[in-house]
C-alpha positions in Angstrom: -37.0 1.2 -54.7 -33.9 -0.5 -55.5 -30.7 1.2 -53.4 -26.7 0.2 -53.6 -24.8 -1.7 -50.7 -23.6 1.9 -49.9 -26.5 3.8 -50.1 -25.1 5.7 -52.6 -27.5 4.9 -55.6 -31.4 4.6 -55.3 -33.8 4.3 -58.1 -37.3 3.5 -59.2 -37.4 1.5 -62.2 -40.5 1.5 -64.1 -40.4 -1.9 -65.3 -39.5 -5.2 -63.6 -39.3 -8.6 -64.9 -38.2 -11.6 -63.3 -38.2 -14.4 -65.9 -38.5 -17.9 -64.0 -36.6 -20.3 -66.8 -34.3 -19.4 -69.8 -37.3 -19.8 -72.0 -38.9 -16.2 -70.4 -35.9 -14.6 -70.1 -35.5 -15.0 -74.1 -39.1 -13.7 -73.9 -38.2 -10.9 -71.6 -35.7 -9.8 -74.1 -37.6 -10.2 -77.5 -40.4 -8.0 -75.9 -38.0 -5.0 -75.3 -36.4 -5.8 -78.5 -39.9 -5.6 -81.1 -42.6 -6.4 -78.3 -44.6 -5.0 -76.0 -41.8 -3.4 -74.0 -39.6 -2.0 -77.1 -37.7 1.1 -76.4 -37.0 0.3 -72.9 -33.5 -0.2 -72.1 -32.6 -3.3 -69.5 -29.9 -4.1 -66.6 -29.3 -6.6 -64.3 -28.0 -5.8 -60.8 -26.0 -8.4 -59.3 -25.0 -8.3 -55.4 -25.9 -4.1 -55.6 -22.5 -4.1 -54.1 -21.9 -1.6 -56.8 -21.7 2.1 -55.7 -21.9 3.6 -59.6 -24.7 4.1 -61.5 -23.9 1.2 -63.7 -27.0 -0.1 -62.2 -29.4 2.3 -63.2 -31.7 1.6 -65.9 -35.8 2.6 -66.6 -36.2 -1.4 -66.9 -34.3 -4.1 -65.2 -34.6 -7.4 -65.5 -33.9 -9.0 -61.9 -32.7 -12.9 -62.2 -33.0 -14.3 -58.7 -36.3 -16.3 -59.9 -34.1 -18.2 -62.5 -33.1 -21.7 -61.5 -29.7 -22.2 -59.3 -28.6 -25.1 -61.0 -26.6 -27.8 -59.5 -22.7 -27.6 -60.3 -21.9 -29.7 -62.9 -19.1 -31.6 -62.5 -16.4 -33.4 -64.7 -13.2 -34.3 -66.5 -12.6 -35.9 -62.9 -13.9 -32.9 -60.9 -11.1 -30.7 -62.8 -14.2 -28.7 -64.7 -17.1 -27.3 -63.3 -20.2 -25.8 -64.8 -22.1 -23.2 -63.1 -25.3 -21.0 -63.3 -24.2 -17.0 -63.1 -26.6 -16.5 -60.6 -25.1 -18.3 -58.0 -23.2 -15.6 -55.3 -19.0 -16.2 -55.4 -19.8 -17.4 -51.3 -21.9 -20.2 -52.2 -20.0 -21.3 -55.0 -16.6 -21.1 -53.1 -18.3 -23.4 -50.3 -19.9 -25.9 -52.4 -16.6 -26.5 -54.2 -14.3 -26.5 -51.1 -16.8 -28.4 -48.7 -18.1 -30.9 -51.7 -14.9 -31.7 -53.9 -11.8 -30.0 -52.2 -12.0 -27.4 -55.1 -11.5 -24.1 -55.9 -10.6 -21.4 -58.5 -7.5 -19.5 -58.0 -8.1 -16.2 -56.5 -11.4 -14.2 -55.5 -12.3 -11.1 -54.4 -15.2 -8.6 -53.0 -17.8 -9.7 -50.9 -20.1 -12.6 -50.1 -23.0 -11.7 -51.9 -21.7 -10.8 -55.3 -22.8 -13.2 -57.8 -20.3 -14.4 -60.3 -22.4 -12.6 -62.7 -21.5 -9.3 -61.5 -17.6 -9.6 -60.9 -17.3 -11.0 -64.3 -18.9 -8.2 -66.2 -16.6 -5.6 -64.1 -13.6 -8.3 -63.9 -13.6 -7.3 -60.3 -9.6 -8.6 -58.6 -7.9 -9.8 -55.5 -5.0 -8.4 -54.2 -2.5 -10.2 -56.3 0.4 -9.7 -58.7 0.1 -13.6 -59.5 -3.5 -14.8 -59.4 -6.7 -13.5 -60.9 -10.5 -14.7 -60.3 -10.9 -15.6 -63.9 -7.5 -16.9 -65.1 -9.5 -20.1 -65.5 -12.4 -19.6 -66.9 -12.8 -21.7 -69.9 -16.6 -20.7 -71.1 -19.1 -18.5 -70.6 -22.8 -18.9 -72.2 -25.2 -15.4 -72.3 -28.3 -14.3 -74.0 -28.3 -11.8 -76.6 -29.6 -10.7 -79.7 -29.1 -12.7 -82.8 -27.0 -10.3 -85.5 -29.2 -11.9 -88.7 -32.6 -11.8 -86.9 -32.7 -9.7 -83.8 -34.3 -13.0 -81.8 -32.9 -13.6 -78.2 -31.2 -16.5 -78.2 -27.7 -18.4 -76.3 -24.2 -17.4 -77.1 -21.5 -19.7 -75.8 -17.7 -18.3 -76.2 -15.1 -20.5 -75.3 -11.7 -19.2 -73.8 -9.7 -18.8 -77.6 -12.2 -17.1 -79.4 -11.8 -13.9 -80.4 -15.1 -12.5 -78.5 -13.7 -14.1 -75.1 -12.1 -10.5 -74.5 -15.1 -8.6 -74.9 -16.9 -11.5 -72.6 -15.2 -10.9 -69.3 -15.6 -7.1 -68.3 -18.4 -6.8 -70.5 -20.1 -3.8 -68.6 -23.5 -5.8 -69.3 -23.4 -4.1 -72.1 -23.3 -7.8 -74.6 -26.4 -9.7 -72.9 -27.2 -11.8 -70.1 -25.0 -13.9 -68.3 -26.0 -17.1 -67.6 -23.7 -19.8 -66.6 -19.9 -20.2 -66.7 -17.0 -23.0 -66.8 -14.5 -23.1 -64.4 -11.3 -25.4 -65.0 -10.6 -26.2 -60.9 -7.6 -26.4 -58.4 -7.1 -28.3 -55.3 -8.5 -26.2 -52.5 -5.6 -24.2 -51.4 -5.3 -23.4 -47.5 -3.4 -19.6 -46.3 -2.1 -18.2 -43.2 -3.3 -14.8 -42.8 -1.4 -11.6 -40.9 -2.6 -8.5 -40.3 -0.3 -5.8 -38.5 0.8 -2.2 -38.6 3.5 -1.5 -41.0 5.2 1.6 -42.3 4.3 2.1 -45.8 7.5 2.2 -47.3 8.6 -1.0 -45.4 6.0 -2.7 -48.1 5.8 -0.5 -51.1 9.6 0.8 -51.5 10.0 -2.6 -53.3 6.6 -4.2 -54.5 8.5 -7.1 -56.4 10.1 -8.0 -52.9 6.7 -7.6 -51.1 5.3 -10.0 -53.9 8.1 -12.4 -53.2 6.9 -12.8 -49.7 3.3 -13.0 -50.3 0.3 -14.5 -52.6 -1.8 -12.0 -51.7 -1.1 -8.7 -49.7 -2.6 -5.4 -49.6 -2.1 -2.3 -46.9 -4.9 0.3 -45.8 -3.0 3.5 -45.8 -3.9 5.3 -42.1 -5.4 8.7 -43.0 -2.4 11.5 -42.4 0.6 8.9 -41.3 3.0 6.7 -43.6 1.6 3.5 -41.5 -1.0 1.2 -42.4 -2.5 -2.1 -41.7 -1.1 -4.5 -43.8 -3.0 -7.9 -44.3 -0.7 -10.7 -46.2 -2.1 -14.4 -47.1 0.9 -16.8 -47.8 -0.1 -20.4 -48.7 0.6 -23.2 -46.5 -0.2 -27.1 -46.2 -3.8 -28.0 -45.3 -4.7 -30.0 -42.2 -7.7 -30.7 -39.9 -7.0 -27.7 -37.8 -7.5 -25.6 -40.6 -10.1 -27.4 -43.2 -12.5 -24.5 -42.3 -11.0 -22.0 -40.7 -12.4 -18.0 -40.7 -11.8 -15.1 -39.0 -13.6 -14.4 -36.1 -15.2 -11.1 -36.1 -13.2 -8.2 -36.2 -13.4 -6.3 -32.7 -11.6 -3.3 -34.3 -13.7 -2.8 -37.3 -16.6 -2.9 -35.3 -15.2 -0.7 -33.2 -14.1 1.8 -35.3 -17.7 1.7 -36.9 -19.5 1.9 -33.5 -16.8 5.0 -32.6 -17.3 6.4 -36.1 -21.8 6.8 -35.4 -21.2 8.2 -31.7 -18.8 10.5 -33.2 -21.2 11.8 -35.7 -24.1 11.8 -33.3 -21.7 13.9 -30.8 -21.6 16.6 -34.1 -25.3 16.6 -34.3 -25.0 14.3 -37.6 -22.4 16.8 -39.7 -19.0 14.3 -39.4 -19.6 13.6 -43.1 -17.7 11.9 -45.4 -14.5 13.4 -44.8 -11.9 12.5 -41.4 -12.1 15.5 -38.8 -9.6 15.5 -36.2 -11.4 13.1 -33.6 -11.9 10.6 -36.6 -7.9 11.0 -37.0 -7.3 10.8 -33.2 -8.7 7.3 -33.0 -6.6 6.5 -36.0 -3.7 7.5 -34.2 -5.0 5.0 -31.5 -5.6 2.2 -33.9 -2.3 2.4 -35.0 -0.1 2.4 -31.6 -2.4 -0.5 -30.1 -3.6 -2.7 -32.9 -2.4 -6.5 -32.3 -0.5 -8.6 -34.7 -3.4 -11.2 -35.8 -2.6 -14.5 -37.7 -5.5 -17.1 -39.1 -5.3 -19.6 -41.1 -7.9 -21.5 -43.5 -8.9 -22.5 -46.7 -9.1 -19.8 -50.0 -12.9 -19.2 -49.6 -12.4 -17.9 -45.9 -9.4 -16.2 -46.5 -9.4 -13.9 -49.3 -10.3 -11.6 -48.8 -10.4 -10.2 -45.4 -13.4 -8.0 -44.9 -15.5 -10.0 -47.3 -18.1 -9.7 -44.4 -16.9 -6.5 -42.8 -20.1 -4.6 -41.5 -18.8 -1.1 -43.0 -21.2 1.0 -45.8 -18.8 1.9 -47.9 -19.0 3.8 -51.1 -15.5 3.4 -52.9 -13.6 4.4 -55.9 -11.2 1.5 -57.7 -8.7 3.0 -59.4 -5.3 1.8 -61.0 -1.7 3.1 -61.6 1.7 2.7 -63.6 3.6 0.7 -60.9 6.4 3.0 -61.8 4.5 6.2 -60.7 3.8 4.7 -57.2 5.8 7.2 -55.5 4.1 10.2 -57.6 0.6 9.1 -56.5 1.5 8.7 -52.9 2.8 12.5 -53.1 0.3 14.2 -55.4 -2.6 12.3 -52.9 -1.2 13.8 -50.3 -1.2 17.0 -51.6 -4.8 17.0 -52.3 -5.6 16.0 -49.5 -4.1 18.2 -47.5 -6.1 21.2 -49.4 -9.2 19.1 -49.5 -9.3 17.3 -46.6 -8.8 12.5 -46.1 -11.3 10.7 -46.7 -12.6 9.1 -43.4 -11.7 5.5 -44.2 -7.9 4.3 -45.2 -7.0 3.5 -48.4 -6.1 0.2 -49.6 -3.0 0.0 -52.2 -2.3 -3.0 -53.3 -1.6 -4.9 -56.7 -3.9 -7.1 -59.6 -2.7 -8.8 -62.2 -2.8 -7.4 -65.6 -4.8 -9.3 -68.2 -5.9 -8.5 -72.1 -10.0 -8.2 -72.0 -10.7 -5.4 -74.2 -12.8 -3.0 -71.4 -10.6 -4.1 -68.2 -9.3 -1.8 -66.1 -6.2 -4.0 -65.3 -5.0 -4.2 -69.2 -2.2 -2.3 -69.6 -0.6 -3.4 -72.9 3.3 -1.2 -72.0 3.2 -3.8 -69.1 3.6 -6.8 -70.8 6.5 -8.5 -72.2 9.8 -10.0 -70.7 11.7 -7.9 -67.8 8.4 -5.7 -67.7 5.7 -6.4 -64.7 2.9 -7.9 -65.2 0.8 -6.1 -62.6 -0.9 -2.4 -61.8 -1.0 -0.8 -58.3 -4.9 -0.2 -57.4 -5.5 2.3 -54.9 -9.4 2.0 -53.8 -10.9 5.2 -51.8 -13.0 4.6 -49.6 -15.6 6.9 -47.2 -17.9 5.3 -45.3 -21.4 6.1 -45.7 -23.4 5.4 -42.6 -21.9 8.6 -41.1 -23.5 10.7 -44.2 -27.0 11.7 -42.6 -28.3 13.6 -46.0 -27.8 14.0 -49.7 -25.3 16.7 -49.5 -22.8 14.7 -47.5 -23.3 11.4 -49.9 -22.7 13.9 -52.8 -19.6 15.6 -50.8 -17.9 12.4 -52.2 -18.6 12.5 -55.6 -17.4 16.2 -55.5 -14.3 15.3 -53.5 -13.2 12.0 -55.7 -13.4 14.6 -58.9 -11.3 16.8 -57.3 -8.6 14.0 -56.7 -9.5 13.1 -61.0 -8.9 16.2 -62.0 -5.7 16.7 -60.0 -4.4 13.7 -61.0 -5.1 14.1 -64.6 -3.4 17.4 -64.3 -0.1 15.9 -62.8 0.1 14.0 -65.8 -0.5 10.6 -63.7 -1.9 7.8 -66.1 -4.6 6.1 -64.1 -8.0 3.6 -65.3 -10.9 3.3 -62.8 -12.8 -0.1 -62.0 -16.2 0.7 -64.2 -18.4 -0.9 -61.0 -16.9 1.8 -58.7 -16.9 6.1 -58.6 -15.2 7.3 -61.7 -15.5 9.9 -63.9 -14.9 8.5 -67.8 -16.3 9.7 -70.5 -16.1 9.7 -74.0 -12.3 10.9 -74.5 -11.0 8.5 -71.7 -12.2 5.5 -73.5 -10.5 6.4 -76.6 -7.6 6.9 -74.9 -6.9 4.0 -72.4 -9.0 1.3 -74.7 -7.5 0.2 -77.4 -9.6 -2.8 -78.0 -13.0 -0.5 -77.7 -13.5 -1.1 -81.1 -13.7 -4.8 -80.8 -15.9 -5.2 -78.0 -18.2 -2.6 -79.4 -19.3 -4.9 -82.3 -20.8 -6.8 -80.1 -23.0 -5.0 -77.7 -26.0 -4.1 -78.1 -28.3 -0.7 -77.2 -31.1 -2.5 -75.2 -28.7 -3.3 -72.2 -26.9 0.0 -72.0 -28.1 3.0 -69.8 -27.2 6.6 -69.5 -24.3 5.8 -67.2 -23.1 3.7 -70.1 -23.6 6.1 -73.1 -22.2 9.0 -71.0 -19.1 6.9 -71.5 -18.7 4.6 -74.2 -18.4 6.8 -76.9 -20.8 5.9 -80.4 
């Protein structure tokens, strides 16, 4: 049984390969293409951080047998190669600890591998930096055009298939290593305090100004959140590997969370009730003003360990309709009920690969900005005790689709998170679709996958 980080998606594949060296991998492939396994349909799960049914697939092809190559160093530790297996922790470390290095943003967890956040282009909390801004080359298995034979693909930043490369839903072939042009390892100090919302979002380019990378969880029911900022400074001994200690209030609020759910016989679900909201209410008139300071890798972002199950839905707005969403989320709520986790606004740099959820083509150009406003929903799962409460939030997230759609509120949804495209949405928020369809291929879609990119 394979299961998501959130314990949202479970599944029994029927077939399982796990190729030891590129040579069975190509083998893998050929024999679903014209072998012995032909007509099966293949995925690879990366960190199963993802709570979507991107995952899902009759066959999947699981990679953690395959060689963790060294990293390959050079152009005077400026370039790095690396396999796509390795998880963004261990790669951060090696780079920071071994050379002083780094790329210039990340994002997620510990235990995604690069793999994974490149094919859904996952993003930090920045207007200015993105995880892949300097990427120079990724190399991937897939099918040969002129003789359907598995073979290597390398696609250099430049080319015209580098767009359909990064966020490529899996959907192009296997991922196998990647080249990273490097920075020197830069070093943050880290806040985290309760703010009123509109003291950060009335202006976003001011709050930008002020910070690399910022982000505040909205408080369910209040205009107050917990806003976490990371602002570069100098690095020194005290700080060469600094990390947060462990986070006595998120471990609270989970331990609180369970007793509260066991004191209502296991039917708090995924939604806040009024003693969930009462402790919020606490949180916010007692939470301290925390400061830490360390290198990137520690840093960004916050919770990259945080103990929560969490199933989440990514999704991104106009910056010029921030106000609207606030209101009409509100609204909803308040007929529908808050979600039992905050939700985290914050901004990601826009970019111009053809399937990413952060290419917005109006917001390009001089005087326009160059960033969306990503709200990401959140309900935390180890309170839901059955399938109808983990299927509450499906129900509930559709809702807030359907009312937004109906406000007239232009939105995109991270593909690795809850969302509800289909056919008509891709049509209609990606442009390049056509592009990137040319080169994907049938054997590594699924039926999440077909329900949404149209034929």
């Amino acid at each position: 049984m394979i299961k998501d980080w959130a314990g949202i998606v479970s599944f029994e594949p029927g077939l399982q390969l796990s190729p030891s060296d590129q040579g069975t991998l190509r083998a893998a492939l050929d024999s679903i293409k014209d072998g012995v396994h032909k007509g099966k349909r293949i995925r690879v799960p990366g960190g199963l951080h993802s709570c979507a049914k991107i995952l899902v697939s009759d066959a999947i092809l699981d990679l953690r047998s395959l060689p963790k190559d060294p990293l390959q160093f050079s152009n005077d530790d400026k370039t790095v190669t690396v396999s796509a297996n390795w998880t963004l922790h261990d790669f951060l470390e090696e780079l920071g600890t071994k050379k002083n290095k780094s790329i210039t943003a990340t994002g997620g967890t510990d235990e995604q591998t690069l793999a994974g956040l490149l094919t859904t282009n996952t993003a930090p909390a920045s207007s200015r930096f993105a995880i892949f801004e300097t990427l120079e080359q990724v190399k991937y298995v897939t099918y040969d055009a002129g003789t359907g034979a598995a073979g290597d693909k390398v696609v250099s930043r430049g080319d015209p298939e580098f767009s359909s490369v990064v966020c490529s839903l899996g959907a192009i072939g296997i991922i196998t290593q990647m080249q990273f042009s490097l920075i020197d390892q830069p070093f943050f100090e880290t806040v985290q305090r309760i703010a009123p919302l509109d003291e950060v979002l009335g202006d976003l380019d001011e709050t930008s100004r002020k910070f690399d990378f910022w982000r505040i969880d909205w408080l369910p029911k209040m205009d107050m959140g917990l806003l976490w900022t990371a602002t570069q400074v100098p690095g020194s001994p005290a700080n060469e590997h600094g990390d947060y200690p462990p986070d006595v209030a998120v471990t609270a609020l989970q331990f609180i969370f369970e007793r509260l759910d066991d004191f209502t016989r296991g039917r708090s679900g995924p939604l806040l009730g009024l003693l969930e909201w009462f402790v919020y209410v606490v949180m916010a008139a007692i939470y301290p003003t925390t400061k830490v300071t360390g290198p990137l890798r520690n840093m960004i972002p916050v919770d990259r360990r945080a103990p929560f199950r969490v199933a989440m839905a990514e999704w991104c707005f106009h910056p010029d309709d921030l106000t609207r969403v606030r209101n009409e989320c509100k609204a909803f709520f308040r007929r529908r009920g808050w979600p039992n986790l905050p939700i985290e606004i914050e901004l990601t740099k826009t970019d111009d690969y053809h399937m990413s959820s952060w290419n917005w083509p109006e917001l390009k150009g001089e005087g326009n900005k160059n960033y969306v406003v990503k709200f990401n929903f959140m309900y935390l799962t180890d309170v839901c005790k059955n399938q109808d409460e983990l299927d509450l939030i499906s129900i509930h997230l559709l809702g807030l689709w359907e009312h937004l759609t109906q406000a007239g509120i232009q939105f995109k949804a991270h593909w690795g998170k809850i969302n509800f495209i289909d056919h008509d949405f891709v049509n209609t928020h990606y442009p390049g679709y056509g592009a990137f369809k040319t080169h994907t291929h049938d054997e590594f879609k699924n039926a999440y996958l077909d329900e949404r990119l149209p034929p």
